[in-house]
N, C-alpha and C positions, 0 to 999 in steps of 0.2 A: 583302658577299661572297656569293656567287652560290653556292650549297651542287653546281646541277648544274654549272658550270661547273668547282666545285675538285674535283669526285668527278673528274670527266671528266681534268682534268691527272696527281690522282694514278696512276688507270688509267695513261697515257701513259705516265710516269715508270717504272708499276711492270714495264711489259712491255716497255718499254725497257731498262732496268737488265740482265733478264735474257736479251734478244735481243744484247744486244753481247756476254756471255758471261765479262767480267772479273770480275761479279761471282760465278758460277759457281765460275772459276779461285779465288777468294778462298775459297769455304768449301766447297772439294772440298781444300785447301792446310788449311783447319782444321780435315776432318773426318778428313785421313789425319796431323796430326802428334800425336798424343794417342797411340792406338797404334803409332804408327813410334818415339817416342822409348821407350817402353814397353818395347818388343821389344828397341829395341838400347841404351837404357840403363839399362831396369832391372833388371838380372839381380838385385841383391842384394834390392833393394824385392820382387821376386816370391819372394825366397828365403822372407825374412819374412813375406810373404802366405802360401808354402805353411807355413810352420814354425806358423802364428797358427791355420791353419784344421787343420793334425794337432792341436793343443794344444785345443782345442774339440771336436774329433769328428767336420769336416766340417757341424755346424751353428751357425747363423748367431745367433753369441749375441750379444752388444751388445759384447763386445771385438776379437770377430772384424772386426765390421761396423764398428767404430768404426777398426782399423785399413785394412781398405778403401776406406775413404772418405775416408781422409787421400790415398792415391796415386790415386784416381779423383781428387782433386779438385786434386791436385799437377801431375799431367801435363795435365788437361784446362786449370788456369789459367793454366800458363805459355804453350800456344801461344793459347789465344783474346786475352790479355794484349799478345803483341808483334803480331798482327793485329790486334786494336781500336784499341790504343794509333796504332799507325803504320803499317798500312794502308788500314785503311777509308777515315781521313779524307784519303788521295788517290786513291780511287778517286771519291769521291764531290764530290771538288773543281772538276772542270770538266762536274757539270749544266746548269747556266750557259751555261757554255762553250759549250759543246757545240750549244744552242739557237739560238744565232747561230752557228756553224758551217754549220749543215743548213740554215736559213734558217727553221726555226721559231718563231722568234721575232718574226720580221720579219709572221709570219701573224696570230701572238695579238697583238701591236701594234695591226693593222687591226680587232681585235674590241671588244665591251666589256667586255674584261677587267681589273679592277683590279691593278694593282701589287700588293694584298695578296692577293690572288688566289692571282693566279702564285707569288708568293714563299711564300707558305702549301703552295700544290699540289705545288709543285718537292721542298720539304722533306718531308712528307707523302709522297708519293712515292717518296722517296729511302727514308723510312725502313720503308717497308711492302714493300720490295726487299729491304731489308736486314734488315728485320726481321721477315721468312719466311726467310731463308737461313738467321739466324742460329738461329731455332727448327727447322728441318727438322736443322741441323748439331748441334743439341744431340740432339737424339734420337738420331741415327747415332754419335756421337759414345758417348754416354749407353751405347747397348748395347753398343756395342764394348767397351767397359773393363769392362761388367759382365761378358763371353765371360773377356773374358781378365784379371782380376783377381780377380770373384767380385762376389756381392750384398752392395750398400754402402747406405748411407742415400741415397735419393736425393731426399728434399728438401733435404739440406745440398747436394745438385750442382747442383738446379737451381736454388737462393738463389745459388750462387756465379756459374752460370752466367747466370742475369739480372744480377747484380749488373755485371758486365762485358761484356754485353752490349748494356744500356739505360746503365748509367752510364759504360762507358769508348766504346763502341762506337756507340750511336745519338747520343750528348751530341758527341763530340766529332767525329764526322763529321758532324754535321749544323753545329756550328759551324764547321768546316770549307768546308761551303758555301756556309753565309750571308759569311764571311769573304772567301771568291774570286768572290760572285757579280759583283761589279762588274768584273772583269778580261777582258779584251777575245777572248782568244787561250785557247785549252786548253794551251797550255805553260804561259802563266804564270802560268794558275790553278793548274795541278800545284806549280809551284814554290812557291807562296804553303803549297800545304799541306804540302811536303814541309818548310819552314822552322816551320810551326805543327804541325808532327808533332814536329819533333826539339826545338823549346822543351818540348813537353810531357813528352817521356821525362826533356830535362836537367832541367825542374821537377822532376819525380821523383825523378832520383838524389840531385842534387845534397842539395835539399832534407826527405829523406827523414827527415832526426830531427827535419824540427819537427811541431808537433801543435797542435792548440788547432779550435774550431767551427766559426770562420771559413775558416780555413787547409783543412780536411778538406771545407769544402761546395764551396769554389770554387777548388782547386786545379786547375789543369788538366789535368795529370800522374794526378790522382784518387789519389793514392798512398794514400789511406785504404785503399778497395777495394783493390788491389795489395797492400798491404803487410797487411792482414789476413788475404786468403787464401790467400796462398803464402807468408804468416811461417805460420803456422797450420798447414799441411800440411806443410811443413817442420818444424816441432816435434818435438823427440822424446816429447811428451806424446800418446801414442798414444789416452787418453782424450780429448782435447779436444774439444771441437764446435764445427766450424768451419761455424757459423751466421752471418747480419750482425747485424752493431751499432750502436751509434747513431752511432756516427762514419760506417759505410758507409752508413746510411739520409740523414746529413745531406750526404753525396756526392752519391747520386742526386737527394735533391731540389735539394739546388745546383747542378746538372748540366740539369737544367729551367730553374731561373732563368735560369743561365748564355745560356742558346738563346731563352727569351723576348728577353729584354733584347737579343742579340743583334742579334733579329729586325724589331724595333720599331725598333733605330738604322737597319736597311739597310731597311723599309720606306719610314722618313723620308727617306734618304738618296735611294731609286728616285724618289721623288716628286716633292722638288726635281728630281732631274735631269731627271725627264719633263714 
């Protein structure tokens, strides 16, 4: 694998991603819904923010703060949540696609470009798109709730907010890609992920009371992460610290495997076919 050649694709991928502008539309969509639902659904959450912050004095004691950081981290998980979960991974399903659409693909054919190349660069690419949006959108995000909530813990937000970010968001759109890269057409790559989007919510719901090491590293759903930080914030145990745990840590890094293993079946796969 050719280090200038896969620098060179990521580049492509990365200023591509944000020249077509969907991905844009995606986290300008998750940097305004945290304070939109805030504003118009939390009247009573901000009741008790103001009532928490008269009851302290206007400073920022550990109970204050501990109840700010449950609704910083309430509103911020549910919308990045249903956009990791089931958008990303069909915005990022016809990369692929897309390449033989434009004729792209037809060019690095002609090159000495390895199959694990490409397939490395593509994903890499994908995720250095997405994985500056998703950081510029937690920052925006981040101050906004702190204007309009007050000062929270902000390492429990941005534990939460990596957690869902790299483990629901870059895992599963990235298996998303490796999933549709072999599909000929950008419709029915979209379709492929729009049917690997909604398994992974039904995983979730459905299966939401089971638990065990296995189950929480390679669910697809990742319902560990989900179901930790928005049972958590949801709590009326205004003490709690909604940090991660070993169940969300053995998420993320099953969430790795998951996209290795992925990667290495569609390397094999590109190889025979070429």
């Amino acid at each position: 694998m050719h280090f200038t050649q896969l620098s060179g694709i990521i580049r492509y991928e990365l200023v591509l991603q944000w020249r077509q502008r969907m991905l844009t539309g995606v986290m300008l969509s998750l940097i305004a819904l945290p304070p939109v639902m805030y504003v118009l659904f939390g009247q009573s959450n901000a009741a008790e923010v103001q009532r928490t912050w008269i009851t302290s004095g206007g400073i920022s004691t550990e109970a204050a703060l501990n109840v700010t950081t449950r609704y910083a981290i309430m509103y911020a998980a549910m919308s990045i949540y249903l956009i990791a979960l089931l958008v990303l991974p069909i915005v990022s399903a016809d990369v692929m696609a897309r390449d033989r659409q434009l004729g792209v693909r037809e060019v690095l054919d002609g090159l000495p470009v390895t199959q694990g190349t490409y397939l490395a660069g593509k994903l890499l690419g994908w995720w250095a798109a997405a994985g500056s949006g998703l950081l510029i959108a937690m920052a925006i995000v981040g101050a906004g709730l702190w204007v309009l909530i007050g000062p929270y813990h902000l390492d429990q937000f941005v534990g939460m907010w990596i957690a869902f970010g790299w483990g629901i968001g870059l895992v599963n759109s990235g298996l998303s890609l490796l999933i549709a890269s072999g599909q000929p057409t950008r419709r029915r790559a979209i379709i492929i992920a729009v049917i690997f989007a909604a398994l992974c919510l039904f995983t979730n719901i459905s299966l939401i009371g089971q638990s065990g090491p296995l189950w929480n590293a390679l669910s697809p759903g990742r319902h560990a992460i989900s179901i930790h930080f928005i049972t958590e914030a949801w709590s009326d145990q205004i003490t709690i610290q909604v940090s991660p745990t070993s169940d969300v840590i053995w998420s993320l890094i099953g969430g790795v495997i998951e996209v290795a293993v992925v990667w290495a079946l569609v390397w094999i796969w590109m190889r025979r076919k070429s």
